[in-house]
C-alpha positions in Angstrom: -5.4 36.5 -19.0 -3.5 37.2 -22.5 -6.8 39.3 -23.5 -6.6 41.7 -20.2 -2.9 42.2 -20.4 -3.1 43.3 -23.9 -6.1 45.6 -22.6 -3.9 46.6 -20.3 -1.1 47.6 -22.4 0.2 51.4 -22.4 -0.7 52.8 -26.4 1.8 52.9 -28.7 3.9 56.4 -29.0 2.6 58.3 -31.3 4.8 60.1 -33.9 5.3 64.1 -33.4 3.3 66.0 -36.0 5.6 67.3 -38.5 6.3 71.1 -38.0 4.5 73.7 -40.4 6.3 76.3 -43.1 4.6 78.4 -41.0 6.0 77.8 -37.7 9.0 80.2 -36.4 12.9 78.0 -36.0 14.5 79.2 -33.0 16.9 82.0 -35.0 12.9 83.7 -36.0 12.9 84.9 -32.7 15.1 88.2 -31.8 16.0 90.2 -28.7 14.3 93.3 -28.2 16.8 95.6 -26.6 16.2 97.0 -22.9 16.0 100.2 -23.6 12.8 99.7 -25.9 11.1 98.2 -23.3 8.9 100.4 -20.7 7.4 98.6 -17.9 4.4 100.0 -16.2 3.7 98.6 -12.9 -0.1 99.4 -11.7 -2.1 99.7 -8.6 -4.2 96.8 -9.3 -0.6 94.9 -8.7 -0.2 93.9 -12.5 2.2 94.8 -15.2 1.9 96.2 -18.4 5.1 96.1 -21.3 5.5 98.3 -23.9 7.9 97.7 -27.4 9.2 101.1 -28.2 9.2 102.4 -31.8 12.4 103.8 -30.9 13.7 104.0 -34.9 10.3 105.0 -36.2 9.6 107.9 -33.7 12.8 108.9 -32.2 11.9 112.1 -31.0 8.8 110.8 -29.4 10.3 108.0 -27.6 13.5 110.0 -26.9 10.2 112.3 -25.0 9.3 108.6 -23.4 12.7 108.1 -22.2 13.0 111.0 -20.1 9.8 110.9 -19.1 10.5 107.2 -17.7 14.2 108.4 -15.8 12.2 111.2 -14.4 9.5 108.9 -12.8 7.0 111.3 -13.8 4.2 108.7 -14.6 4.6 107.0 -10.9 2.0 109.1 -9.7 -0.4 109.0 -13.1 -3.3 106.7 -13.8 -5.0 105.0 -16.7 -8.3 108.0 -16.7 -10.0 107.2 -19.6 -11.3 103.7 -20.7 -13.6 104.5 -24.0 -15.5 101.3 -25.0 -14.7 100.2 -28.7 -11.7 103.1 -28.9 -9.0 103.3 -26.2 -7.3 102.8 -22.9 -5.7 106.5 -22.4 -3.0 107.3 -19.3 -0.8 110.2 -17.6 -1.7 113.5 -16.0 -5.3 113.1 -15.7 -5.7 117.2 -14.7 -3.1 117.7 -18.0 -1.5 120.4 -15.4 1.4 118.5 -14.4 4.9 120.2 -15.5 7.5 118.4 -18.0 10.6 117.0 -16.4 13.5 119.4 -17.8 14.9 117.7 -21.1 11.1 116.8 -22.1 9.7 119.5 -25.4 6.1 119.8 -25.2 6.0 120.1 -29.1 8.4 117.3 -30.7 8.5 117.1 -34.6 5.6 115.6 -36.3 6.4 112.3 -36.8 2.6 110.8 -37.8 4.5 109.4 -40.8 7.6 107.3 -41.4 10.4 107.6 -43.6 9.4 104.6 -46.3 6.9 101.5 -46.9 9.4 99.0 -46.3 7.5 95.8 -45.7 9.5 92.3 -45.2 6.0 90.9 -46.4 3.2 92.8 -47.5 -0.6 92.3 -47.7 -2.2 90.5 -50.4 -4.7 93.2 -50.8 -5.7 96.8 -49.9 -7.5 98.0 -47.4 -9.7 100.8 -46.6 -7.1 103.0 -45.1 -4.0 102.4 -47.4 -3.2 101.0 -50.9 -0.2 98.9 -49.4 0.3 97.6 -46.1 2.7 94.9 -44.5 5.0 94.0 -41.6 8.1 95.5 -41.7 11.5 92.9 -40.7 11.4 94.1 -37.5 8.0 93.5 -36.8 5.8 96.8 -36.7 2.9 97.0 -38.8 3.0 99.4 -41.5 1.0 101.2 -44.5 1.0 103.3 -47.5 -0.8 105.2 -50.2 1.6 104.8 -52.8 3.7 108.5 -51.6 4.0 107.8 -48.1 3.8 105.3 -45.2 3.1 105.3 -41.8 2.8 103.0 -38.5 -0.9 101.7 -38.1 -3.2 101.9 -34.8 -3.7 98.5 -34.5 -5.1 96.8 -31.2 -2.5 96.6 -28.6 -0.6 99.6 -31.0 0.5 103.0 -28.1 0.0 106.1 -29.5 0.7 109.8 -28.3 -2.3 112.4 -27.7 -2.5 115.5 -28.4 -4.2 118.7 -28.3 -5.3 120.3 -31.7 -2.9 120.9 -34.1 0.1 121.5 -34.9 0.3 120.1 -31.2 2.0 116.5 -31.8 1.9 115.4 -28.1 4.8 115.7 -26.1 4.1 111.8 -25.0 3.3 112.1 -21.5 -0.3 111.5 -21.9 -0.3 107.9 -24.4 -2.9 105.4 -25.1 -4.3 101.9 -26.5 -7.0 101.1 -28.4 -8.8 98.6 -27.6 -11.6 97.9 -30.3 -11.3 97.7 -34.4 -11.7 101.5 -35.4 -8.7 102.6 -34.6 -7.2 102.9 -38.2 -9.0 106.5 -38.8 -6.5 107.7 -36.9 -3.6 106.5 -39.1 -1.1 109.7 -39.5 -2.9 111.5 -37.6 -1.3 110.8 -34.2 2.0 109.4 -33.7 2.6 105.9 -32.9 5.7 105.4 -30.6 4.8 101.4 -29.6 3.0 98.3 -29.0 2.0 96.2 -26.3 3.6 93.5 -25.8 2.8 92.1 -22.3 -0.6 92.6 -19.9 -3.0 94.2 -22.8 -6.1 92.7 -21.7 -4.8 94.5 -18.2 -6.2 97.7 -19.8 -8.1 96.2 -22.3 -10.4 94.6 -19.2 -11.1 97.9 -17.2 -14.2 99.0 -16.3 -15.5 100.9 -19.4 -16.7 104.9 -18.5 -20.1 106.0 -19.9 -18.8 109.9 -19.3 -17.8 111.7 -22.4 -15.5 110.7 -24.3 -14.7 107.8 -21.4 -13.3 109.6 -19.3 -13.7 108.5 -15.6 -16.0 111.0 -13.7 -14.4 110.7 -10.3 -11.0 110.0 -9.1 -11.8 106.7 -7.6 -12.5 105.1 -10.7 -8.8 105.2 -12.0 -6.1 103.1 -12.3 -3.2 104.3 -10.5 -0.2 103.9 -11.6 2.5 103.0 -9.6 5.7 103.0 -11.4 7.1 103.1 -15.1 10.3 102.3 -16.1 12.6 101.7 -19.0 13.7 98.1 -18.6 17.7 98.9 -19.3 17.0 100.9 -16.2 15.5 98.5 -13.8 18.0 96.3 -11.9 19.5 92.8 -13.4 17.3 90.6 -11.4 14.3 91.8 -11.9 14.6 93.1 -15.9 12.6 91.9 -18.3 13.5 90.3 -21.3 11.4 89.4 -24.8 12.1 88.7 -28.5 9.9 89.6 -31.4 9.4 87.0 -34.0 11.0 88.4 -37.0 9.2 88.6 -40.3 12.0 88.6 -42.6 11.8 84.8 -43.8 9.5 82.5 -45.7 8.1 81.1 -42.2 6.4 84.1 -41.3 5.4 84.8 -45.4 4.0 81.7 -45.4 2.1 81.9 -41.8 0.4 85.5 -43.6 -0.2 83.4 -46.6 -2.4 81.4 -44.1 -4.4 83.9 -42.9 -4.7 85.5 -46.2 -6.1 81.9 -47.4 -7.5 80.2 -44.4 -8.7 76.0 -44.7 -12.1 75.2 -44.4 -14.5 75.6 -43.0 -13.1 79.0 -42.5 -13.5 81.9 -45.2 -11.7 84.6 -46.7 -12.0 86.6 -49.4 -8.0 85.8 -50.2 -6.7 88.8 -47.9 -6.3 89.9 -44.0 -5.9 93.3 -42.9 -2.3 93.9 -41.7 -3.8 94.3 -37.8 -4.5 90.6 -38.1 -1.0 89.3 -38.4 0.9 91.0 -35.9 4.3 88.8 -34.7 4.0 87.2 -32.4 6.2 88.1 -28.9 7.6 86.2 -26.4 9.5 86.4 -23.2 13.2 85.7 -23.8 13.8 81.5 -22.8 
């Protein structure tokens, strides 16, 4: 009897692990304001949310903004899926007129003002000499004279027409494979997904040129975009970055820079592997 209520015993708790230096502390994490957050709401009934670069491209997302108060997406789609490149919405006839308030031609702003990393890459890669993640969070780069935001997965950029059109920011897009860097100040980058990627990341891919859907039918409609500062109290969103100004988040790059076996490195990441992380607000 001893022997089966011994067998029968429930196990002995088991102590909790003890918490990484890589692991964020609660005061990591900070509030992204409501204003830098656009919420696209699509047909297919899910959501889409955007970070605005709002200090990084101002006149770009000032563009956004307006574009967002106007409701001027709420009739667009997502018209172009390109396998291994991007997701690409807006106007899909580019005929559609600017809500007053909205330049077709903002500055340039394919650049930013300085390579200001909190924590910076261990080593180069092939499309800068430097690159890191600034305090805030955005992923950034340089070649030793200036610096710029990178197209990383999950990254929103403007398009354009040829230069010195800079893309008013109406038409935006994604990518969604790994060879986005190439276009590194060459198109400006006003954002980064921050909630429902694999929602564009997972459409249909078109094998028309340059993946644009042939017909109609094969968008995404969109149904709605808004600025969350804009949408009412009960229904706003709210998310926090994790900040990258502290030895927690050096030390979880240091990680991926020098991964444990069995995995293998050659003692550096490329700065589109260490992204913060993002969270919706507890």
């Amino acid at each position: 009897m001893l022997s089966l209520l011994l067998l029968a015993a429930p196990p002995l708790p088991q102590a909790a692990p003890a918490p990484s230096p890589a692991d964020p502390v609660e005061a990591d994490w900070r509030a992204i304001p409501d204003d830098e957050l656009l919420v696209i709401g699509l047909g297919t009934g899910k959501q889409v949310v955007i970070r605005l670069a709002a200090a990084l491209a101002p006149a770009h997302v000032g563009n956004i903004r307006a574009l967002a108060r106007a409701r001027w997406w709420d009739d667009a789609s997502v018209y172009r899926v390109q396998e291994n490149w991007v997701a690409q919405w807006g106007d899909a006839t580019e005929k559609k007129p600017l809500p007053a308030g909205v330049t077709d031609r903002p500055p340039a702003e394919f650049e930013i003002a300085a390579f200001r990393p909190a924590v910076r890459m261990a080593k180069a890669d092939s499309y800068s000499t430097a690159s890191g993640i600034t305090a805030d969070g955005w992923p950034v780069a340089t070649n030793g004279t200036r610096a710029w935001l990178t197209h990383c997965y999950g990254m929103v950029g403007v398009a354009r027409d040829a230069l010195p059109s800079t893309g008013s920011g109406a038409e935006l897009f994604t990518p969604i494979g790994q060879s986005a860097r190439r276009l590194d100040r060459n198109y400006t980058v006003v954002g980064r997904i921050v909630e429902g990627m694999q929602h564009l990341s997972g459409l249909p891919r078109s094998e028309a040129a340059m993946g644009m859907y042939a017909t109609p039918g094969e968008r995404t409609p969109i149904v709605s975009v808004r600025l969350a500062s804009d949408m009412p109290a009960a229904t706003r969103p709210h998310f926090q970055y994790r900040a990258a100004d502290n030895p927690r988040f050096a030390a979880a790059v240091a990680r991926r820079e020098h991964p444990d076996a069995p995995m293998v490195s050659l003692d550096g990441a490329a700065v589109c592997d260490v992204l913060p992380a993002v969270r919706r607000a507890p």
